[in-house]
VEXKEVEX-843416 format. One line per field, with one value per residue (C-alpha): x, y, z; residue in three letters; residue number from 1. Coordinates in steps of 0.2 Angstrom, whole numbers, plus 2048, in hexadecimal, padded with zeros to 3 digits. Layout:
residues N
east (X, ...)
north (Y, ...)
up (Z, ...)
residu (ALA, ...)
num (NUM, ...)
//
This chain:
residues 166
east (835, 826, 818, 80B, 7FE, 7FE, 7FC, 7EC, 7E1, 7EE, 7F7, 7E4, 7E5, 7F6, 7F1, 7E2, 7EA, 7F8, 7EC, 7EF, 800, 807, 7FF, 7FE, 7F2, 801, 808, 7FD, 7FC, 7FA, 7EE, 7F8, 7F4, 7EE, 7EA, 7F7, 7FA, 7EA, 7EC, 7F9, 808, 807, 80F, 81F, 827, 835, 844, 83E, 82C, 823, 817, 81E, 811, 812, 813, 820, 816, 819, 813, 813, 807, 80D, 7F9, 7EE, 7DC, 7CA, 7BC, 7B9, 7C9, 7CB, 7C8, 7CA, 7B9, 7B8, 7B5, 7C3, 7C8, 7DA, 7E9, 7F8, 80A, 816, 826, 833, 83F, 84C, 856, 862, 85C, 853, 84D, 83E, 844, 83E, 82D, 822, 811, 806, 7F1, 7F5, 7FD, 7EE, 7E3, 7D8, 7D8, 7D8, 7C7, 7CA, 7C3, 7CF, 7D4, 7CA, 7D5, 7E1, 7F2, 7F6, 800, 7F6, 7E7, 7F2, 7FC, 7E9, 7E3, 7DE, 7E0, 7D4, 7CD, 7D6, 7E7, 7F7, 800, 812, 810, 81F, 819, 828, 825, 81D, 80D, 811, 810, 81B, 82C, 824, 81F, 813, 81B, 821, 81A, 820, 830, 832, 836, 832, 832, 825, 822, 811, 80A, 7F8, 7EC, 7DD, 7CE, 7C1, 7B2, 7AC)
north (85E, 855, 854, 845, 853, 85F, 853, 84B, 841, 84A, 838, 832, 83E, 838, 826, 82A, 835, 82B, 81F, 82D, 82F, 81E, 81C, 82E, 82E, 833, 822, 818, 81B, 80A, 7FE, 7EE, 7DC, 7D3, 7C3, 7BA, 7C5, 7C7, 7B6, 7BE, 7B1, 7AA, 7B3, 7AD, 7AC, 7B5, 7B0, 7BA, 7B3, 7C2, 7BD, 7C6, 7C9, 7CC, 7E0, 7E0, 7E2, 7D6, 7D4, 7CA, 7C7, 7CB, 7C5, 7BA, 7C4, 7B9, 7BA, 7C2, 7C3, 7D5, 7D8, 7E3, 7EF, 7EE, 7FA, 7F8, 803, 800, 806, 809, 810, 816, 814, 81B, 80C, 818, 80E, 7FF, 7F1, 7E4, 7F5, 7FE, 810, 823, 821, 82E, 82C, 822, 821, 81B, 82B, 834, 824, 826, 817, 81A, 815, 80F, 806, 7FA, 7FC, 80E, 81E, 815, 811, 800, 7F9, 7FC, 7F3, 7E6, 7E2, 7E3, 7D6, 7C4, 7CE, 7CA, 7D5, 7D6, 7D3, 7DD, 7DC, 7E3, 7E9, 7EE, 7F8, 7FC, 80F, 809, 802, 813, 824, 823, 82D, 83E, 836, 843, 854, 859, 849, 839, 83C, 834, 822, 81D, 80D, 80C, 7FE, 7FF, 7F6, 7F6, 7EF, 7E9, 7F0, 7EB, 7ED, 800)
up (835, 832, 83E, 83D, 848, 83C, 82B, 832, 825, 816, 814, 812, 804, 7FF, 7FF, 7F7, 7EA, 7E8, 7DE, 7CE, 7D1, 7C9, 7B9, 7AE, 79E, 794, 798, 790, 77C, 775, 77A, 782, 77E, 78D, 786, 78E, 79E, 7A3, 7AF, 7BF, 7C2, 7D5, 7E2, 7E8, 7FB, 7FB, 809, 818, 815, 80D, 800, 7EF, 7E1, 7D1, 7D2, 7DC, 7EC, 7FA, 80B, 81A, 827, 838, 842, 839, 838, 839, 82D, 81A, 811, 80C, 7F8, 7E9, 7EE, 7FF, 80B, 817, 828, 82D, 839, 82D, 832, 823, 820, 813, 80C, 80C, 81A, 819, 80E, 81D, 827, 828, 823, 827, 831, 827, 831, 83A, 83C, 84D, 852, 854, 856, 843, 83A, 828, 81F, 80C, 7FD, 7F7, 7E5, 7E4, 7E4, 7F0, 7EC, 7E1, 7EE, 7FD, 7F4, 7EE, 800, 808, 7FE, 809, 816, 825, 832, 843, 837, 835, 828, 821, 810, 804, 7F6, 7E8, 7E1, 7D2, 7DB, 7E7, 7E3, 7D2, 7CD, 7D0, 7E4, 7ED, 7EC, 7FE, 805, 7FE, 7F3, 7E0, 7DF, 7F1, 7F6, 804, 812, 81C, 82B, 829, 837, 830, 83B, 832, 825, 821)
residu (UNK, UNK, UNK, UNK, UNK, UNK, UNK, UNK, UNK, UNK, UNK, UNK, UNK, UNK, UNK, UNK, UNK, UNK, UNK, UNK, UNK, UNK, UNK, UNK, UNK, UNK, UNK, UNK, UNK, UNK, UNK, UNK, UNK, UNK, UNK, UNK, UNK, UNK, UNK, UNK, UNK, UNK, UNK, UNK, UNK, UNK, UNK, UNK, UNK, UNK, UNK, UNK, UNK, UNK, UNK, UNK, UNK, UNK, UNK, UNK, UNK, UNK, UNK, UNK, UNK, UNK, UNK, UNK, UNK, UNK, UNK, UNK, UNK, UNK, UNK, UNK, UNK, UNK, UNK, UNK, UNK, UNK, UNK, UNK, UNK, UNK, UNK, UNK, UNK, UNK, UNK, UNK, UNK, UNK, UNK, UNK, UNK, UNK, UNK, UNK, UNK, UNK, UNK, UNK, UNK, UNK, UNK, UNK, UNK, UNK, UNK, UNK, UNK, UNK, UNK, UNK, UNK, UNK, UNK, UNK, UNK, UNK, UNK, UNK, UNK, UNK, UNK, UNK, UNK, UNK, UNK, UNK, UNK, UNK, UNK, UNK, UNK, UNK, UNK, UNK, UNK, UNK, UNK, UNK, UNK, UNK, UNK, UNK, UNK, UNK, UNK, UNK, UNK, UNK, UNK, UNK, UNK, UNK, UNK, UNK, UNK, UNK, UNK, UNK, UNK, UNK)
num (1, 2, 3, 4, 5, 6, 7, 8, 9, 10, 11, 12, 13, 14, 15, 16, 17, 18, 19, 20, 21, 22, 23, 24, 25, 26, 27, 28, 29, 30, 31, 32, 33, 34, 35, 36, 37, 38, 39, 40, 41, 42, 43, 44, 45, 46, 47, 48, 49, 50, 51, 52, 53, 54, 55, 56, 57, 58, 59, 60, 61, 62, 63, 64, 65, 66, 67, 68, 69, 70, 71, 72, 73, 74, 75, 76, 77, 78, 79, 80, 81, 82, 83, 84, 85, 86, 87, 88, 89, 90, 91, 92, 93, 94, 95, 96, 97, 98, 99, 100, 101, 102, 103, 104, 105, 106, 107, 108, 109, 110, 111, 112, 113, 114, 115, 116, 117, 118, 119, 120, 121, 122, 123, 124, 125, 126, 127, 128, 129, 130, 131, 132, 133, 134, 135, 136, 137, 138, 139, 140, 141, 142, 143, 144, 145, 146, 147, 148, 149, 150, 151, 152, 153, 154, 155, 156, 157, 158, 159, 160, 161, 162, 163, 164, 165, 166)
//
C-alpha cells in the first residue's frame, strides 16, 4: 500500500523526471518540417467547460487567481493533488498523492525538467488560482510511466493551487 509520509519530495522527483520520460533521443531520427506547424491551433471548450489544447491537455479553472499570468520560465510554487485516470470516464480515479498532505508545496520552473503537461495546464494561470489539469500519458510520464510509481500509459488529472511566484 502506498504511503504519501514515506515518498516525501519523490513525486517532486517524479514530476521533475518525468520531463525525460516522454520524448526518448531514439525517437527522433529525421528532422521534422515545422513550417507550417510551428503556429498552435486555438484551444477549444470542450462540453463540461475544460479548455482543451492542442496536445491533448485540458483544464479548467475551478478559482480565478489575481495578478501575473504564470508563463513558460517562471518560477512557480504550487499545492498540487494527483490523481490516477484509471476510474470511470467523468471520475477522478486512484488518488496517488498530494503536497497538501504533509503541507510542502512543490516549488518548480515551468517548462524545465517538469512534466509537459503540468507546464502546459499551468500556463495563464494566476497566483491565488486552482486549477484541474488533465494531462493524457503523452504529455505524462510516456508508455514505460515511472517504474513503481506511475504506471505506463497513465492518463493523469492534477489539482494544482497556484501559491505564488519562487
Amino acid at each position: 500500500m502506498f504511503k504519501p509520509r514515506l515518498f516525501g519530495y519523490g513525486l517532486a522527483a517524479v514530476l521533475l523526471l518525468g520531463a525525460c520520460s516522454s520524448t526518448d533521443a531514439e525517437e527522433q531520427t529525421e528532422p521534422v518540417d515545422t513550417a507550417e506547424t510551428d503556429t498552435p491551433s486555438e484551444p477549444t471548450v470542450d462540453e463540461e467547460g475544460f479548455t482543451v489544447l492542442e496536445s491533448g491537455v485540458k483544464f479548467k479553472d475551478l478559482t480565478e487567481g489575481e495578478g501575473r499570468a504564470a508563463e513558460i520560465g517562471d518560477r512557480v510554487v504550487c499545492h498540487y493533488t494527483l490523481w490516477f485516470q484509471d476510474g470511470e470516464p467523468g471520475e477522478k480515479g486512484t488518488r496517488f498523492q498530494s503536497s497538501k498532505d504533509d503541507n510542502r508545496p512543490f516549488p518548480c520552473q515551468l517548462g524545465v525538467n517538469l512534466i509537459e503537461g503540468w507546464s502546459e495546464g499551468m500556463v495563464g494561470m494566476k497566483p491565488g488560482g486552482v486549477r484541474e489539469v488533465h494531462v493524457p500519458w503523452t504529455k505524462g510520464y510516456g508508455a514505460n510511466g515511472y517504474p513503481g510509481h506511475i504506471p505506463g500509459e497513465m492518463d493523469l488529472i492534477f489539482e494544482i493551487e497556484f501559491v505564488r511566484y519562487q
